[in-house]
Structures are given as C-alpha cells and as structure tokens.
DRENPA-3360 file (N, C-alpha, C; in nm, 2 decimals, always signed):
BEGIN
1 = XXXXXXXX = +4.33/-10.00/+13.40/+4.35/-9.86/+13.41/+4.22/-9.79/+13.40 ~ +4.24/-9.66/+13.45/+4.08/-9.55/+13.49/+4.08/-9.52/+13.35 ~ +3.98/-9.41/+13.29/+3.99/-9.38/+13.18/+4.03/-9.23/+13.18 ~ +4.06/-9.19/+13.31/+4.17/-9.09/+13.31/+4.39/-9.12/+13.26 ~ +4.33/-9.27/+13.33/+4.44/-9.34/+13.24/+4.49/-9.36/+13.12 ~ +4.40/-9.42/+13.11/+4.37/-9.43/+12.98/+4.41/-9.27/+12.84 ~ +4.30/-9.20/+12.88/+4.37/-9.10/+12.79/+4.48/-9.04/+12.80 ~ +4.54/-8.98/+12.96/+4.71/-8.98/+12.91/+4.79/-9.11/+12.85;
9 = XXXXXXXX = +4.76/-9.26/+12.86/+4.85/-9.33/+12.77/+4.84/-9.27/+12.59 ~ +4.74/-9.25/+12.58/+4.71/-9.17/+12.45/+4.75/-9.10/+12.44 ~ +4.78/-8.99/+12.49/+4.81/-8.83/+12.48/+4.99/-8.86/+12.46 ~ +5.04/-8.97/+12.56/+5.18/-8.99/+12.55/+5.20/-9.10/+12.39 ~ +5.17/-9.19/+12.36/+5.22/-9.22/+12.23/+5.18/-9.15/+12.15 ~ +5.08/-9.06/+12.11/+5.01/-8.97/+12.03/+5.18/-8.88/+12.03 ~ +5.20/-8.82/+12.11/+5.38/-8.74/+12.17/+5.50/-8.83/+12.09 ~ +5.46/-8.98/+12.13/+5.58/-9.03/+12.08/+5.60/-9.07/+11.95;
17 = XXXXXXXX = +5.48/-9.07/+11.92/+5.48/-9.10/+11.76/+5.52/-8.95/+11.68 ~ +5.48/-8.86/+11.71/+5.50/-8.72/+11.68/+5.64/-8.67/+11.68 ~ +5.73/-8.73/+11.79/+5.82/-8.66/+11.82/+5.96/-8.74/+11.73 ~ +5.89/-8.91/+11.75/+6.00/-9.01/+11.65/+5.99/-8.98/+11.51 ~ +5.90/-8.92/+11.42/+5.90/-8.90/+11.30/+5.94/-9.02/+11.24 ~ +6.03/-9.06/+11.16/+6.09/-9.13/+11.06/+6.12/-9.28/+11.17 ~ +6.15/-9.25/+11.25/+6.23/-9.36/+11.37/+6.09/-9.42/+11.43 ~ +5.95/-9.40/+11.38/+5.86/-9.47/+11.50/+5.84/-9.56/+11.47;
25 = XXXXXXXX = +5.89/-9.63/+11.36/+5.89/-9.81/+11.38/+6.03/-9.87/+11.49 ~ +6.05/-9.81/+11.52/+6.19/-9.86/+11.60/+6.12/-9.88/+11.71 ~ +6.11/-9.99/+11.81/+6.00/-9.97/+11.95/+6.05/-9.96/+12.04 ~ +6.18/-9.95/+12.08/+6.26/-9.89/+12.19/+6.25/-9.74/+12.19 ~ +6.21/-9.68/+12.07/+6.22/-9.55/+12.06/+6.06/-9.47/+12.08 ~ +6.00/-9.56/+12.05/+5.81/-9.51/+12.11/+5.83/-9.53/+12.26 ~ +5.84/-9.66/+12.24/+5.87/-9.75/+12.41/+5.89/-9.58/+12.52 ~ +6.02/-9.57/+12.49/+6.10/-9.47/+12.58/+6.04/-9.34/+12.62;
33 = XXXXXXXX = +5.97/-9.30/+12.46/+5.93/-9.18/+12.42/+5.77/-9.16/+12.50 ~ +5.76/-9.26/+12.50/+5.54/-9.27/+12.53/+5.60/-9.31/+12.69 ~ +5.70/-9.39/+12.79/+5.66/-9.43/+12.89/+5.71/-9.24/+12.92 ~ +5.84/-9.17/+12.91/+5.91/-9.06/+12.92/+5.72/-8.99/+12.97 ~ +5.69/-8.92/+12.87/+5.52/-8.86/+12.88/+5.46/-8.88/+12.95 ~ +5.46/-9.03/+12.91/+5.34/-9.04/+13.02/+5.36/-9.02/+13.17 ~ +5.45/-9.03/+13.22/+5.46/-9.02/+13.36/+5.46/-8.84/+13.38 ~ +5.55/-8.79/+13.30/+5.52/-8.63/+13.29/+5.40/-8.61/+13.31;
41 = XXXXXXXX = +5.30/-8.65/+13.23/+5.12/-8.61/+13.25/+5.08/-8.63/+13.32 ~ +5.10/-8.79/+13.42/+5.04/-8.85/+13.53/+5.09/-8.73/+13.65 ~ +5.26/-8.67/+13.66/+5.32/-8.55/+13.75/+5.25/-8.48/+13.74 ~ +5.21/-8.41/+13.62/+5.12/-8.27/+13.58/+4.99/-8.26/+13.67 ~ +4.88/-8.39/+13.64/+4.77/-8.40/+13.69/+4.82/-8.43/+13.88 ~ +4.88/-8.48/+13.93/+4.90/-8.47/+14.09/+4.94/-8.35/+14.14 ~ +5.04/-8.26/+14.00/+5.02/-8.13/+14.06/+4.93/-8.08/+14.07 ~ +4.86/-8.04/+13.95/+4.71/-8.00/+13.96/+4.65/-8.02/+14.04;
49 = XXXXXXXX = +4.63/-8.12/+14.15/+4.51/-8.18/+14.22/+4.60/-8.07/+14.34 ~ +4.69/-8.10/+14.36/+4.78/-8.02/+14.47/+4.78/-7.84/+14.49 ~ +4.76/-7.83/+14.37/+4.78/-7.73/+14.37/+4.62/-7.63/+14.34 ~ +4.52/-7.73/+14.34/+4.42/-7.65/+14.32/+4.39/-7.55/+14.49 ~ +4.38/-7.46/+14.47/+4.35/-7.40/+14.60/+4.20/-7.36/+14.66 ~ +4.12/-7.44/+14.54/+3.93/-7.44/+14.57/+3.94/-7.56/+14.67 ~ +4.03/-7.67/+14.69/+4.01/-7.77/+14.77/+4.06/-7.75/+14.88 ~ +3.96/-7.78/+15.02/+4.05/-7.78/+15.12/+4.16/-7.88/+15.18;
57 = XXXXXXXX = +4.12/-8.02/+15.09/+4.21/-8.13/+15.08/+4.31/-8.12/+15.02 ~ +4.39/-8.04/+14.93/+4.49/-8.02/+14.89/+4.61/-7.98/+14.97 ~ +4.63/-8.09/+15.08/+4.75/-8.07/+15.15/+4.75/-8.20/+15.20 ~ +4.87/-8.28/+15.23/+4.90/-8.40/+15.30/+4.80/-8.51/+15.27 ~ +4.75/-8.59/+15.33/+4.70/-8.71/+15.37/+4.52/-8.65/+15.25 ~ +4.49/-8.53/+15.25/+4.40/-8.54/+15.15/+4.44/-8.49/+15.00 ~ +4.56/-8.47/+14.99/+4.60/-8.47/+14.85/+4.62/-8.58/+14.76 ~ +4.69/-8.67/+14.91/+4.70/-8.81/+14.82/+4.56/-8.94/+14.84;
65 = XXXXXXXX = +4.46/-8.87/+14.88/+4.32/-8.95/+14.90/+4.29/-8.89/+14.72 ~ +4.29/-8.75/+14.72/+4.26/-8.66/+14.56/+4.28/-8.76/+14.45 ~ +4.42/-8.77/+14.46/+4.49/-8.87/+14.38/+4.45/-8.97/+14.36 ~ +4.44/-9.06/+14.48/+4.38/-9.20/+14.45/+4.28/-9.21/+14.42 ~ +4.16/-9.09/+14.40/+4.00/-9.14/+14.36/+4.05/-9.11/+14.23 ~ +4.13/-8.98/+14.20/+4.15/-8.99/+14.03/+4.16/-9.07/+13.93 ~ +4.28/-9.17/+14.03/+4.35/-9.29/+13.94/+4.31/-9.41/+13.99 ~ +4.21/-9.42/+14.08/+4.16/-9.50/+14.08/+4.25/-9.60/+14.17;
73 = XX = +4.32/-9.57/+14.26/+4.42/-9.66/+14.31/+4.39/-9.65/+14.46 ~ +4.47/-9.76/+14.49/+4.43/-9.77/+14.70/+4.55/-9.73/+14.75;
% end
C-alpha cells in the first residue's frame, strides 16, 4: 500500500474503534466497521481528484490516470 493508503486505513479503524465503543474487541465488528470507511475515504479522495476543477485531466481517461498515480496502482 502507498502511504496515501496507508493513512486512510488509519483514519478508518481509528472510526471503527470510535464508533464500536464497548463492542471493539468483537473483530467482525472493527472488521466491518474499518473495511465500511475505508472504502468511503478511498470514494471521497477519487471524488476529489474528479472534481477538482484546477485540473484539466479531471475527466475520463485522465481522471483515472489521477487516480492511479495517487494509489499508486496500474
């Protein structure tokens, strides 16, 4: 993982541990709660990239180039 990765996996159990209170030894219930997040965050940031309007790549075929340098993916 990039270390853009990396800190939303953090930002999402950081959430899930917060949100389980009493229940966060249960690990189906972080489990759920931190993968639930994290993908929200990972959504958040591809909007953002999308929706910046300073880039003139933020449409089609260079939105999802945006993406891949972010996360580091082919």
């Amino acid at each position: 993982m990039n270390e853009r990765t990396v800190e939303l996996y953090k930002q999402a159990l950081a959430f899930a541990y917060n949100t389980a209170g009493p229940d966060a030894g249960l690990a189906t219930v972080i489990e759920s709660l931190t993968a639930g997040k994290f993908a929200e965050l990972i959504i958040k940031d591809c909007i953002t990239i999308c929706e910046d309007g300073s880039n003139t790549q933020t449409t089609g075929a260079g939105a999802a180039m945006l993406i891949k340098q972010k996360f580091e993916v082919e």
